[in-house]
C-alpha positions in Angstrom: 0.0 0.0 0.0 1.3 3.1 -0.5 2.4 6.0 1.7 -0.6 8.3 1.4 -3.1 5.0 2.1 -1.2 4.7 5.5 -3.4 4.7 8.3 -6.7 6.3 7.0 -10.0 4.8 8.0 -12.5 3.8 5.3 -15.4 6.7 5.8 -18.9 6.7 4.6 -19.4 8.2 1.1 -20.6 11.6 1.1 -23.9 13.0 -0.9 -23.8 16.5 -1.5 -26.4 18.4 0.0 -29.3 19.8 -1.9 -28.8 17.1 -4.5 -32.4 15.7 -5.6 -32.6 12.4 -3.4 -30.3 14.4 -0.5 -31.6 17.0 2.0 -30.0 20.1 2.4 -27.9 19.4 5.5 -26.7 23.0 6.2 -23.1 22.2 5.2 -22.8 24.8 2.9 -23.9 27.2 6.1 -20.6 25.9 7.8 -18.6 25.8 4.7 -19.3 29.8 4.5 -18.5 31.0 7.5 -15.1 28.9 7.7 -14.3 30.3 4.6 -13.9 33.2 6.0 -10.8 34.5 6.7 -11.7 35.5 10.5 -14.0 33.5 11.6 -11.6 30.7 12.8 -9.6 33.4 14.9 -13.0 35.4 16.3 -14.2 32.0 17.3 -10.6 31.0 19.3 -10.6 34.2 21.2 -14.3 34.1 22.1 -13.9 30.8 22.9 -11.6 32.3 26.0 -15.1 34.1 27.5 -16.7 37.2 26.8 -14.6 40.0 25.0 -15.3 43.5 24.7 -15.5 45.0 21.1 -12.2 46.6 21.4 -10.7 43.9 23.4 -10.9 41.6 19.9 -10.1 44.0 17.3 -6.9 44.3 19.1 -6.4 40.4 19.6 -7.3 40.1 15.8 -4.1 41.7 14.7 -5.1 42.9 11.1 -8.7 42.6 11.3 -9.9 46.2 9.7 -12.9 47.4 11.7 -15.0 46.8 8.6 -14.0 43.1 8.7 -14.5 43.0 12.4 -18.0 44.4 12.0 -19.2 41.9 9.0 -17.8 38.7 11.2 -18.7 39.4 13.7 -22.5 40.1 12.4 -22.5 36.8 10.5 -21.4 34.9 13.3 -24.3 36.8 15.4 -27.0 36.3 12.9 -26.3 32.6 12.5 -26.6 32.1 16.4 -23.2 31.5 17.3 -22.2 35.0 19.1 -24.4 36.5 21.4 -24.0 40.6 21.3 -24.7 42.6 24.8 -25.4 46.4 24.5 -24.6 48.1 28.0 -26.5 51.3 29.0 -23.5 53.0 29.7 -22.3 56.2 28.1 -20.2 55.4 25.7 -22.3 52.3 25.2 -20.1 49.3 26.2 -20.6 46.5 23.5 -19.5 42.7 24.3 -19.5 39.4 22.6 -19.3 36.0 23.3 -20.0 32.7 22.4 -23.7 31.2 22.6 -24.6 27.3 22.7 -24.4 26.7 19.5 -21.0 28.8 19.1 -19.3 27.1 21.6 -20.0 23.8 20.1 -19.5 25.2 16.4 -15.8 26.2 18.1 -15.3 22.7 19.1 -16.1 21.6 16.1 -13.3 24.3 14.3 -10.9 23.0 17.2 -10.8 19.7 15.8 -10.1 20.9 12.6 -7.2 23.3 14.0 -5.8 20.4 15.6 -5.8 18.1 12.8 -3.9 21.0 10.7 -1.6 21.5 13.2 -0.6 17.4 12.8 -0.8 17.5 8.8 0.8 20.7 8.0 4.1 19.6 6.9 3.0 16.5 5.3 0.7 18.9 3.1 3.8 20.9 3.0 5.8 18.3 1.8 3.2 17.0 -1.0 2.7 20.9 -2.6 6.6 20.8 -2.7 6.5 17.8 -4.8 3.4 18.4 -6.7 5.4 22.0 -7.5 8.6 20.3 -8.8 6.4 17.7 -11.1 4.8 20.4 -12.5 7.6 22.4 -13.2 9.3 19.8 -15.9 
């Protein structure tokens, strides 16, 4: 057998959702807000606890206040960050995690984990894929 069908575990085919004798199953949901460049990172810090406004645009080094907004939003309306509005003067805005975030973030975790492990083998396979395609 050969190197890349080293310990892998037969899974269960796949059917896209939203094909005609499939349900949508939400994935594509999911798929959108991980394709997102900041959800992953706005998930990780809130999964820490509640975080001021201001307390995550500075842990999101890079994040423009535009982006932060939009995420931040998107991540609200699909139910996975709760937003509090203090009465205070300015008005003191914090977020965090709801049910469904929290267990979305584990979710992410495992795929953060399971990077962390594969990175250089992925790595290693671009670097040969790149030198195959070059002659």
């Amino acid at each position: 057998m050969s190197e890349t069908h080293m310990n892998v575990r037969a899974i269960t085919p796949l059917t896209p959702c939203g094909a005609s004798d499939h349900e949508d199953c939400g994935l594509r949901l999911i798929l959108d807000r991980l394709g997102e460049q900041w959800t992953v990172m706005a998930l990780a810090e809130l999964s820490a606890g509640p975080r001021r406004y201001r307390e995550l645009e500075r842990a999101l080094e890079g994040i423009s206040q535009r982006m932060m907004t939009l995420t931040l939003r998107r991540l609200e309306r699909d139910g996975h960050v709760l937003r509090h509005v203090a009465p205070t003067v300015p008005p003191s805005v914090t977020y965090e995690l709801s049910h469904l975030g929290r267990s979305f973030a584990a979710q992410v975790a495992g795929l953060v984990t399971w990077s962390r492990r594969n990175k250089s083998a992925i790595e290693t396979a671009q670097a040969k894929f790149d030198l195959r395609s070059e002659t």
